[in-house]
N, C-alpha and C positions, 0 to 999 in steps of 0.2 A: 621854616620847616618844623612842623610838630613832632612831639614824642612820636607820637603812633606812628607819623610816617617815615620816620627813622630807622623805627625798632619793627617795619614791614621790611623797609629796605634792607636791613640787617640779616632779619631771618630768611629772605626769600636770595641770599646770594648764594653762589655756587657752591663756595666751601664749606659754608653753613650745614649749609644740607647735606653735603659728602658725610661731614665731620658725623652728623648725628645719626646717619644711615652707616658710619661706622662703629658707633658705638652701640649702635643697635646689634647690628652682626657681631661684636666681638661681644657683646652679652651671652649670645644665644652660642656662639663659640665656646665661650669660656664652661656653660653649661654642659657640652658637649662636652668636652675633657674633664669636668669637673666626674660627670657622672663614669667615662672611660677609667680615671682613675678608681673609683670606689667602687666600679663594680667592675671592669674587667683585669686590672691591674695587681690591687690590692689581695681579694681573696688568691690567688694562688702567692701571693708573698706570705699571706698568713700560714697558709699550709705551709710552706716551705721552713717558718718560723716557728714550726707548731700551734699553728692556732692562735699567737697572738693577736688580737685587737689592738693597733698603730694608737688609736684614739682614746683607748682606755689606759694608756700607759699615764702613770705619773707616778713624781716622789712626795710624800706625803711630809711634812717635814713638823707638824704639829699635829696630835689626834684631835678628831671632835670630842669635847666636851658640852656633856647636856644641850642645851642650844644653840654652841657655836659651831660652827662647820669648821671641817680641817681645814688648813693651810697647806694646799698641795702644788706641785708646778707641775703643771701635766704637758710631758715633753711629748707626749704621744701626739699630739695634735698639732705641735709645732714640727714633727716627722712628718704628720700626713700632709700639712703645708709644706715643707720641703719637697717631697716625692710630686705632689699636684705641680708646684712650679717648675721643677726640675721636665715634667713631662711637657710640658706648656711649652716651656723652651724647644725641645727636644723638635715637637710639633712645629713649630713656629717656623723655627732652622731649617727642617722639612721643605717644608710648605714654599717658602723663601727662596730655599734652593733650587727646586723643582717650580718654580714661575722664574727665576733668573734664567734656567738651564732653558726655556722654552721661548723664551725674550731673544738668548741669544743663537736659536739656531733658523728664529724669525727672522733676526737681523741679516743671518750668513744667507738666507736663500735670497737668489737673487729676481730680482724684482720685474714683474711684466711693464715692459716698456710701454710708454704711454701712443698714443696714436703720433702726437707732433715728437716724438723720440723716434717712430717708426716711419715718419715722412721725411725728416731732416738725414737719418739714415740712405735713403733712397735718392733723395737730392747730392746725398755729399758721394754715393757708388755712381749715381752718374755723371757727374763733375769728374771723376777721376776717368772714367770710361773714357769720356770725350777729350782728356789730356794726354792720353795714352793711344788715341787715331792722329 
């Protein structure tokens, strides 16, 4: 068996392809809350904080001199990473729950019986019928 037809066989299997048409979506997801956080989240937290900018926070802990740049640790941006993952999650749990809660009220409805469930039924009412003359 050759490389190429290995590495066809590989890619053309079922979970292959799940795999990457999930990562695909959870790309385009991730963008999706990405942008919900910093644009419908964030600004009314700034208002609520005066105005802060999450992202322009940091502690400077040495000045620029001449050409060297400060030394700063800018915890604002390790916020707005906290706040985006915390919402991810938040989302995710969501999401999770509400396809669990929908799984299980699938499971609880009960099921249209099949045609030979609907004939074995009628064979087994008239067996009883005719042990009861």
């Amino acid at each position: 068996m050759s490389i190429l037809s290995e590495f066809r066989e590989f890619a053309v299997k079922g979970n292959v392809v799940d795999m990457a048409v999930g990562v695909i979506i959870g790309g385009a997801f991730g963008k999706i809350v990405s942008s919900f956080v910093s644009d419908v989240v964030m600004p009314p937290l700034g208002v609520i904080t005066g105005g802060v900018n999450f992202t322009n926070l940091e502690w400077v802990i040495q000045q620029a001199e001449g050409e060297t740049p400060a030394v700063a640790l800018k915890y604002g941006m390790f916020l707005q990473n906290v706040f985006d993952f915390l919402i991810i999650a938040i989302v995710i749990f969501t999401m999770v729950r509400l396809i669990n809660k929908l799984r299980r009220t699938q499971e609880d409805a009960p099921a249209e019986p099949t045609a030979e469930e609907k004939l074995l039924t009628e064979i087994r009412d008239l067996l009883k019928d005719q042990q009861k003359t």
